[in-house]
N, C-alpha and C positions, 0 to 999 in steps of 0.2 A: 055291555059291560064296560069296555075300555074305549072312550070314543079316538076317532081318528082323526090326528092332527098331523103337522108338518114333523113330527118325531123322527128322530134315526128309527132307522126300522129294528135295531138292536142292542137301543138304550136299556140295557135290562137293569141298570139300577133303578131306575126312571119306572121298569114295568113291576119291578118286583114290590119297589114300593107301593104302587098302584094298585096291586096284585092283594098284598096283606091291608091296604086300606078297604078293597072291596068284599073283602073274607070277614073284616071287622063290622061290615055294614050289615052282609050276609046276617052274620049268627047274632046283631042284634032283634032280626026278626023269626030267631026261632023260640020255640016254646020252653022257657027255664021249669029245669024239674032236676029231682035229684040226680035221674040217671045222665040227663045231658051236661048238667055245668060242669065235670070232669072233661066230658067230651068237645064241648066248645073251648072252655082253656086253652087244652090242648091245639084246638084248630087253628086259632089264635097266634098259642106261640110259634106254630112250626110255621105258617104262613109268616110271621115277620122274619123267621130267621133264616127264611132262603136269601132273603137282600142282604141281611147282617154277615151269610157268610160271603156271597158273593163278595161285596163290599170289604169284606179279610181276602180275600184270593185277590181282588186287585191292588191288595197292599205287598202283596206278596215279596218276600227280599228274593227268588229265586226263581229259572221256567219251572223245576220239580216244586217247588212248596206251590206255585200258583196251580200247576194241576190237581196239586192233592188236594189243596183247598176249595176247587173249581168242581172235584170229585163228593166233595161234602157239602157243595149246595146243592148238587145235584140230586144227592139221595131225598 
């Protein structure tokens, strides 16, 4: 999935991106039908928006706002 390069080991902007690009590749090659395109949507957005929120938690004005925000990429 993720090849291995000279990365920090804990670029996670870097993986998360990487992460929702390869979620996007994924559910290109599943079978479109009624019951799945609700389902891939979904898969879709919650995959890009672990980075969007990380990505808000490193903007953080605060250490409390960066944890809570840190807590909602998490989920």
């Amino acid at each position: 999935m993720l090849e291995k390069t000279n990365r920090k080991p804990f670029d996670l902007e870097e993986r998360t991106f990487l992460f929702a690009k390869e979620v996007r590749l994924f559910a290109k090659n599943l079978p479109a039908s009624g019951a799945n395109n609700e389902d891939i949507k979904q898969l879709i957005r919650s995959s890009g928006s672990i980075g969007a929120n990380y990505i808000e938690a490193n903007e953080a004005v605060s250490k409390k706002d960066f944890l809570f925000r840190i807590k909602i990429s998490r989920k």
